[in-house]
C-alpha positions as CSV (number, residue, x, y, z in Angstrom):
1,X,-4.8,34.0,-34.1
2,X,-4.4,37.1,-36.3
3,X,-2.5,36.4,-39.4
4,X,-1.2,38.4,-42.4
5,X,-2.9,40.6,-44.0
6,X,-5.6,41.4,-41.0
7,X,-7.7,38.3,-41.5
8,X,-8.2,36.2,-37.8
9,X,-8.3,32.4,-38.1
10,X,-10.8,31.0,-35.7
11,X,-10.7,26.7,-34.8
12,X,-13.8,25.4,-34.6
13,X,-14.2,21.8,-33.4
14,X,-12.4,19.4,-35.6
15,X,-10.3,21.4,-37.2
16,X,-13.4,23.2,-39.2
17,X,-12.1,26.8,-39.7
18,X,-13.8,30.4,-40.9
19,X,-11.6,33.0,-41.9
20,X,-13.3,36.0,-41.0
21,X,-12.2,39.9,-41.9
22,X,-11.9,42.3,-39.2
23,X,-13.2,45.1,-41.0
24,X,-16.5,43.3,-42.4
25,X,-17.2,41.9,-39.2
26,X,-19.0,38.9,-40.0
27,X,-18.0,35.3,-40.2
28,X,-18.8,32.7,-42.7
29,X,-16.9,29.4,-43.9
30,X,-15.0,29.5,-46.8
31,X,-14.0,26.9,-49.5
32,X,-10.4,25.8,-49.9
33,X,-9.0,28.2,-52.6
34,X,-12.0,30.7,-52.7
35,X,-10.3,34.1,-52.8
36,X,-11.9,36.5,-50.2
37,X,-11.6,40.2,-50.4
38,X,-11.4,42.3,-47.0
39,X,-12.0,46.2,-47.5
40,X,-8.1,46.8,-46.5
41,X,-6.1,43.8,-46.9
42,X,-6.6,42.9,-50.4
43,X,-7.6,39.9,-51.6
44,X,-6.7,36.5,-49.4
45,X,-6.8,32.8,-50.4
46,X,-8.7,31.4,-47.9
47,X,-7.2,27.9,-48.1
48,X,-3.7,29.5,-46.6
49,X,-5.5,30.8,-43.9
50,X,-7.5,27.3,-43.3
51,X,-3.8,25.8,-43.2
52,X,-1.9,28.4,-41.0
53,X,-5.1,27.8,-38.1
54,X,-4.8,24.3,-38.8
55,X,-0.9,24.0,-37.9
56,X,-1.8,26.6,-35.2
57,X,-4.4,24.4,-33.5
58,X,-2.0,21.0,-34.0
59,X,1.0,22.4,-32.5
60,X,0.0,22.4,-28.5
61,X,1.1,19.3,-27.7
62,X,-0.3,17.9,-23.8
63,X,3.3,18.2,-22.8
64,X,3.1,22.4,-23.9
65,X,-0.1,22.8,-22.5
66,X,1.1,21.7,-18.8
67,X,4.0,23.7,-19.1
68,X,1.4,26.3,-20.6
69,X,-0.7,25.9,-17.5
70,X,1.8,24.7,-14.7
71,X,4.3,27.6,-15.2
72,X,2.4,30.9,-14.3
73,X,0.8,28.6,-11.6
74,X,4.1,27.8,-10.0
75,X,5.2,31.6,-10.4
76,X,2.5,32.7,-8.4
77,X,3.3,30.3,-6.0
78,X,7.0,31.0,-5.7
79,X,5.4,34.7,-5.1
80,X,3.0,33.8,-2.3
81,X,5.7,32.1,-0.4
82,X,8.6,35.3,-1.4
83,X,5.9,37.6,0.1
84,X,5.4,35.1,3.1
85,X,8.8,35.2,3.8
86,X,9.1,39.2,3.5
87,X,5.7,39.7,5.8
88,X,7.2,37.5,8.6
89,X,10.7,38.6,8.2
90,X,9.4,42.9,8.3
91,X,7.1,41.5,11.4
92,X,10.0,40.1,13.3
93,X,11.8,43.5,12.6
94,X,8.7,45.5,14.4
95,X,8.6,43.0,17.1
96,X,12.2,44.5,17.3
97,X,12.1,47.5,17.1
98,X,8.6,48.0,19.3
99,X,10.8,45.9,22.3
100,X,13.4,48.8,22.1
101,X,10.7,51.7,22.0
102,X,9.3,49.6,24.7
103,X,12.8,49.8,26.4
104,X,13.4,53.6,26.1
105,X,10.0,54.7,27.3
106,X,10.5,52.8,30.6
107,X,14.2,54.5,30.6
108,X,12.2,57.6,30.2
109,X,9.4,57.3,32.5
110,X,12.4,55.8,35.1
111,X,14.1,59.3,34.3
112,X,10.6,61.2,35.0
113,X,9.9,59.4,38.1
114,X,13.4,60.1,39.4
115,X,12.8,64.1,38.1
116,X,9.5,64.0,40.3
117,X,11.2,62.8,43.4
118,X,13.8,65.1,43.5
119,X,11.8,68.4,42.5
120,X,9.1,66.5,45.5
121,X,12.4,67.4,47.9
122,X,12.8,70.2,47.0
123,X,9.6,71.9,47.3
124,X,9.9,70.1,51.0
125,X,13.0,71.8,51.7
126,X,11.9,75.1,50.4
127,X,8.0,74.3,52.0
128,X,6.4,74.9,48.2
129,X,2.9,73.3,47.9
């Protein structure tokens, strides 16, 4: 959790937090009301940030963290079933629209054939080979 002033509050099991300084870089825990001084935040009471990580950590109820947890799960659901829907509706629409490409090919090849019989008479008539 990053808090004012640049410091990050890190929960450790039973509530046992270390404020550590981003721009020192190291970590170590501090008494309640020992002021700590970070290169470009100033000096910070380190008991404010033990209390800001501890309400942080005790807020999540169970309740929050299924929502937490249930909600993008049930998004992406919702979203495998959309794009479901949109695969077999754009498949049924190239089922469609091969059957009429299907449909004016024969027509065509109908129209060739007929072409070839009729330029077959009249190379008969006029004896072409």
């Amino acid at each position: 959790m990053r808090g004012e002033l640049g410091l990050r509050a890190v929960a450790v099991a039973h509530f046992n937090i270390m404020c550590m300084g981003l721009a020192v870089g190291a970590a170590r825990p501090f008494a309640a009301g020992e002021t700590i001084d970070v290169a470009y935040a100033g000096p910070v009471i380190a008991s404010q940030c033990v209390e800001k990580a501890k309400l942080a950590a005790a807020a999540m109820t169970d309740i929050q963290l299924y929502i937490a947890a249930g909600l993008p799960t049930v998004a992406v659901l919702v979203g495998i079933l959309m794009n479901v829907s949109l695969f077999n509706s754009l498949s049924a629409r190239l089922l469609a629209l091969e059957n009429k490409v299907d449909t004016k090919l024969d027509l065509v090849a109908g129209k060739l054939a007929e072409l070839d019989s009729r330029l077959f008479r009249v190379e008969e008539r006029l004896s072409i080979h």
